[in-house]
Each structure stands twice: as structure tokens, then as C-alpha cells.
Phi, psi and omega in degrees: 000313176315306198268359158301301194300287191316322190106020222260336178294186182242141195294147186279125193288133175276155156257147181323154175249088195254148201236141192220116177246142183209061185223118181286012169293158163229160160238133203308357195277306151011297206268341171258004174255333155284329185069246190276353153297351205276314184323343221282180141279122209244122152239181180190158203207129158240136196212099195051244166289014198224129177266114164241128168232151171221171192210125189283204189245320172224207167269038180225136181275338189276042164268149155323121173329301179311332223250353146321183136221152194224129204236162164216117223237156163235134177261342178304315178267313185224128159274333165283009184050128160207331174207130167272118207255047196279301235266311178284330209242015202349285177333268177337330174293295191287326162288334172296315143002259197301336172320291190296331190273322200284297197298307200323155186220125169270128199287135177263000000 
């Protein structure tokens, strides 16, 4: 028990934490931090230190991955998301992906 208390154990796996927005409303803090996005439709995925976020082209989820757009953060390295490092990170890109694909749920 002593070296639990200590930290000594192995850190606990989480399940991803994925977030999905479709509301057609903005608050202007919103709008400047999305820009030609915020209307948009939104998922976001955090899977340790790694951020993924996409944007559909409108408010509809059923496009094609590509016709997304899509960002990827270390959160580790930048906390503030200031630079998107997807282009640097392929793999890592592509598993936050399936990540996002995996969580979605169709709204009963």
C-alpha cells in the first residue's frame, strides 16, 4: 500500500474523452476561437496528451473524412492548441480518427 500512496503503481487507462457539437447558435468567444467553423458541426477526442479536433463543412456529420477539416494538438508540448501538428503526426492523426469514429453514437 505504501508504494501506491507513493505513486509507485501504474497509472490508470482512461477511456477516450470525445466531445461532439451540432448547435446552431455561437457566443462570440466561440466564433473567434472557430472562425469559419463554429456553425459547423464539431467532434473533438483526447487520448492522453493528444487533442484531435474536426469540422465538418456544414452542420451535417455524414461527409466523407476528407471533406472535413481536421486539427491535431500534444497537448503535452502546447496547451494552449496554437499549432497543429497533424501533417507532423500522421499515425497519431489517424488513430484519433478511428478514435472519433469508434465514440460517435447516433442520437436516439
Amino acid at each position: 500500500m505504501h508504494r501506491q500512496l507513493l505513486g509507485a503503481q501504474r497509472p490508470v487507462a482512461h477511456r477516450p474523452l470525445y466531445f461532439y457539437r451540432n448547435d446552431p447558435y455561437t457566443t462570440p468567444g466561440q466564433a473567434r476561437e472557430d472562425g469559419p467553423f463554429a456553425r459547423s458541426a464539431a467532434e473533438a477526442v483526447r487520448v492522453g496528451d493528444w487533442k484531435a479536433v474536426r469540422f465538418s463543412p456544414d452542420r451535417e456529420r455524414d461527409h466523407p473524412d476528407e471533406d472535413w477539416h481536421f486539427e491535431l494538438y500534444d497537448l503535452a508540448r502546447d496547451p494552449a492548441e496554437t499549432t497543429d501538428v497533424a501533417d507532423r503526426h500522421p499515425r497519431q492523426a489517424a488513430r484519433l480518427l478511428a478514435t472519433m469514429r469508434s465514440e460517435w453514437r447516433e442520437p436516439r
